[in-house]
N, C-alpha and C positions, 0 to 999 in steps of 0.2 A: 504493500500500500504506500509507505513510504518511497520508496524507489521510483513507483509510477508517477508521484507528485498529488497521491489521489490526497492526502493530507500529511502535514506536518508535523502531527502529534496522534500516536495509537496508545489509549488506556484500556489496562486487562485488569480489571477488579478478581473478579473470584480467584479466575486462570491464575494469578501470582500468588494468590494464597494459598491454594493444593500445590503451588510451583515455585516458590520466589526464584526459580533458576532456568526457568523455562526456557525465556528468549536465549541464555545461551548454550542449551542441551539442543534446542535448532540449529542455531548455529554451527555447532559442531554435528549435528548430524545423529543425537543421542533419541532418536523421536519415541523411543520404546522406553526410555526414563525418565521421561515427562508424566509427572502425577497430573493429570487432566482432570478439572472440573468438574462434576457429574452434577452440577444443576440441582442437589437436593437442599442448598438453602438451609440443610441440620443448623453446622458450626456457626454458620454467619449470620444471616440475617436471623435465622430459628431463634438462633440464641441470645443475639440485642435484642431481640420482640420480647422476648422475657426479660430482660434486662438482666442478661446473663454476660459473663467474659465472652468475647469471639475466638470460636474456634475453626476448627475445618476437620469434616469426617474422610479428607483426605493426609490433613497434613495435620498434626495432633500438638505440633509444636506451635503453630499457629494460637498467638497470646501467651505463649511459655515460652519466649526470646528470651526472657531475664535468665532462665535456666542452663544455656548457653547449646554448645555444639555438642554432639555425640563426642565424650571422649574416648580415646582406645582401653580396653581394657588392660587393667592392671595385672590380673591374673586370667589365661587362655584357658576356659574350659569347655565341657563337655556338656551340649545342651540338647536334651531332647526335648522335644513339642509334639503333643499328641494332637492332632485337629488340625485339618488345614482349610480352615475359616476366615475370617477377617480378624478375627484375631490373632490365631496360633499363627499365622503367615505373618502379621504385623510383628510378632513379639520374636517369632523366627529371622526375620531381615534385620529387626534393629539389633540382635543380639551378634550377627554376622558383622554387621560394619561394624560392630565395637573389636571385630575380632577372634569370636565365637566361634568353635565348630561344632555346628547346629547340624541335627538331624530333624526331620518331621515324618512324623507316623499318620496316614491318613485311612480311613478306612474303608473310606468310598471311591468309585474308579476314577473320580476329580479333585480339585484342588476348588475351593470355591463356597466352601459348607452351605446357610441358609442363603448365600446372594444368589446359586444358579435355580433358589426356587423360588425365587422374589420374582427375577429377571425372565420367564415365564409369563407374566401380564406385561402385554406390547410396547405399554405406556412406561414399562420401568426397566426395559432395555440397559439406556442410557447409565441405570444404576450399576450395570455391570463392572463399570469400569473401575471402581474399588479394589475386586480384585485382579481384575484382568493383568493393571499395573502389578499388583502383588506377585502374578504366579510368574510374570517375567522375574523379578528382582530374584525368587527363589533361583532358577536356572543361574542368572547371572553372579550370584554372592557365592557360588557353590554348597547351598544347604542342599542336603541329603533328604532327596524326596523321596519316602517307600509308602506309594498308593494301594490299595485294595489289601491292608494291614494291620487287622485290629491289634493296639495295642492293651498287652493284659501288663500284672505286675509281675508275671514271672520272666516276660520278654523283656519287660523295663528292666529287671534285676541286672539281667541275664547280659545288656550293652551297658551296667555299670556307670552311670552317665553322673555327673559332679549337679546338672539340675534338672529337674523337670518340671517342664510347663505344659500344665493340661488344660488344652480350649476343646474340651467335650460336645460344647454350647450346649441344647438343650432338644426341649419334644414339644409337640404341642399338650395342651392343657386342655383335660376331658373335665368339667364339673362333674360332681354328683347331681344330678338332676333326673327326675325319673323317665324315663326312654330313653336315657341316653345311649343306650346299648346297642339300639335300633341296627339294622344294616342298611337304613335310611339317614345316617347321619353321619357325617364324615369331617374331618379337619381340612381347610385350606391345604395343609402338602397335602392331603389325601387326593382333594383333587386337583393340584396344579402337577403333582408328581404323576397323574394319571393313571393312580391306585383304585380311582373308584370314578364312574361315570355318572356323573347330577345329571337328576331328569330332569324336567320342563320347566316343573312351579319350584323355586328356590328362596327360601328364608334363610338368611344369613344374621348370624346370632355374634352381636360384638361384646365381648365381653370388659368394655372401656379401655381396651387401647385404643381404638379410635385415630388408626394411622392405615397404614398402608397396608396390613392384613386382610383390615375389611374391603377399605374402598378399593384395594386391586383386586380382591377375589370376585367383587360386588362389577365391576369394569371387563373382568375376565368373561364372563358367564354371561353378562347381559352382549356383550361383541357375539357370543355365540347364538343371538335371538333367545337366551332364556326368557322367562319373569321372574322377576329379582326383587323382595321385599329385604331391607335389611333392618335389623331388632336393636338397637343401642338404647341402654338405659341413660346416657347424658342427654342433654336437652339439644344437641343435633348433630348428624353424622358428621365426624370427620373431625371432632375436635382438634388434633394436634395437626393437621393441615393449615392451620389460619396463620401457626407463627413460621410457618415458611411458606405462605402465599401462593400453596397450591388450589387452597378452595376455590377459589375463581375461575380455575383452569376444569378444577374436576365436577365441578357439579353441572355443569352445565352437559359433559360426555354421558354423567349419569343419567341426567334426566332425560336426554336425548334418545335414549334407548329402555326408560319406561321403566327405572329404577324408580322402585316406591320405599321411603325412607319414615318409619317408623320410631321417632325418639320417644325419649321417658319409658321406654319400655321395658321389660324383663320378661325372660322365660321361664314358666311354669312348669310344664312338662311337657312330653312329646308321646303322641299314641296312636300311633299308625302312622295317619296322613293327615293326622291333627294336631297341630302345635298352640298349647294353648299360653297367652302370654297376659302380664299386667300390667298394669299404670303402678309407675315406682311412689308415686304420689298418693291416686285416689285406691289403686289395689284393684279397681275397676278389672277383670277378666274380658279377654276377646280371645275366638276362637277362631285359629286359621285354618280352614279345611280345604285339601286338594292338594297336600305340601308333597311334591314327591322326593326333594333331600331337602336336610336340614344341614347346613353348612358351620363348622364354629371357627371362629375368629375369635377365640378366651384368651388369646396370648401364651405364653409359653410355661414350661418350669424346666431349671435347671436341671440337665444332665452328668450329676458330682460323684456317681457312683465310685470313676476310677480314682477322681482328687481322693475319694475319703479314704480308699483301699490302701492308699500310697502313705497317707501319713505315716512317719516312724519309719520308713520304708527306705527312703530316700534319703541323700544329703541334705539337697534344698531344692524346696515342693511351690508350688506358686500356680493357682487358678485364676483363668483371667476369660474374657468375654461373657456368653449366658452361659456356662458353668457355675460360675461367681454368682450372678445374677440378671437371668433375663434382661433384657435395654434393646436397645438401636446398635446398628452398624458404627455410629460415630461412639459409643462408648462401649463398646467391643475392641475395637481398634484402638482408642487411648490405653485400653486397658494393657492390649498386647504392646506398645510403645513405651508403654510404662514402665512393664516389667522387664522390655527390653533393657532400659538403661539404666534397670538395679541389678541387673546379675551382674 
């Protein structure tokens, strides 16, 4: 742009925050270690709208300059990482550049954990790029990637490792609620991993995250001509959308496609093809009849089996992303960044 004369001055806001180094990793031709932008608005603005510090769910140091540069580690050890998630990958790279010889144990035939089932709804693509950047850095830092590899504690014993960091993350979260048991009711991976085929009439049940579980399941299903009622007990879908300024963008897809959005509500039970729900207010009962799946978006619970097995076990143990405790990709990733530069 500059070159052509088309202007004199080009500002990149977000682009230098997941990158202060960008313009000269082009320059030299580095275009696969440019941390690119992924437009989710988390760190930045998300986090001023709450009047929070600015971060970046790409770049975790972003607002933690004072804390300074990666130093080299003092002492070279031996680091395994179980998961290769947005976190175990984050907490695997930074522990590389300090100088680490990092191995990752993965269990699944990809690198990538909940981002390649996010990245499944068309509109959240673009979020791939979290870890896309990540699974390069793995290749190029030389960590030790062993895919399709559950890690137990007698294989952990067995590579003798100085620390282990386990990003398990997590599962989805089934309430006790009566039907739930249904073969009419399935979790968001059940149906984005295409474990289970939702029929026609669809209720989707948010259980107050109120991010991107619901409204991409709710976006996914409706592109497929479903009917899509979705069930939140807050007073309106999409809550955590507002402070990164996608609701403007997403209601408008929703409704276009004849998403009908039920707030203040909760689920009662489930019996058959009857879902019966209420007013978190008046207790008021309605009865949806004709439901042929019932979708849940309850959010997650930690997957901590192996951290707990390991205590005692190990030198030095450290849980980090939803292991630790269910959140967002942006504090998954701090968490792995974190733990990076305490080992």
């Amino acid at each position: 742009v500059i070159r052509q004369n088309t202007a004199d001055l080009v500002c990149i806001g977000r682009g230098l925050l997941a990158d202060p180094e960008m313009p000269n990793k082009a320059r030299e031709g580095r275009l696969d270690d440019i941390r690119t932008c992924i437009a989710c608005n988390e760190g930045c603005g998300g986090r001023l709208f709450k009047n929070y510090s600015i971060s970046c769910l790409q770049n975790p140091a972003v607002g933690k300059e004072k804390e300074g540069i990666l130093e080299p580690a003092r002492i070279k050890k031996r680091v395994l990482v179980v998961g290769g998630g947005p976190s175990g990958m984050k907490a695997a790279e930074t522990a590389a550049l300090r100088g680490h010889d990092v191995l990752l144990y993965e269990k699944g035939e990809e690198l990538g954990g909940q981002v390649n089932i996010a990245t499944k709804v068309p509109s959240r693509n673009e979020f791939g790029g979290c870890t896309r950047y990540l699974i390069n850095q793995m290749e190029k830092l030389g960590v030790k990637v062993h895919l399709k590899k559950e890690a137990t504690l007698e294989m952990i014993k067995a590579e003798n490792p100085d620390v282990v960091v386990v990003a398990t993350g997590s599962t989805p979260l089934v309430p006790n609620i009566p039907g739930i048991d249904q073969s009419n009711v399935a979790t968001v991976w059940d149906v984005l991993q295409e474990k289970v085929e939702a029929g026609e009439n669809i209720i989707i049940i948010d259980g107050g995250q109120a991010h991107w579980q619901c409204s991409g399941m709710a976006e996914y299903l409706a592109e497929k001509g479903k009917k899509v009622e979705i069930i939140t007990l807050l007073p309106f879908v999409g809550v955590e959308h507002v402070s990164t300024f996608e609701l403007p963008l997403l209601y408008p897809r929703l409704f276009s496609r004849g998403v009908v959005f039920s707030p203040n509500t909760a689920i009662k039970e489930i019996s058959g093809n009857v879902v019966t729900v209420f007013n978190v207010y008046t207790n008021a009962e309605r009865r949806i009849e004709g439901v042929d799946t019932v979708v849940l978006a309850m959010g997650n619970q930690a997957d901590d089996r192996l951290y707990r097995s390991l205590k005692g076990q190990v030198k030095e143990l450290y849980g980090v992303g939803d292991c630790a405790a269910p959140r967002k990709a942006l504090d998954a990733i701090y968490d792995g960044y974190n733990t990076g530069r305490l080992i």
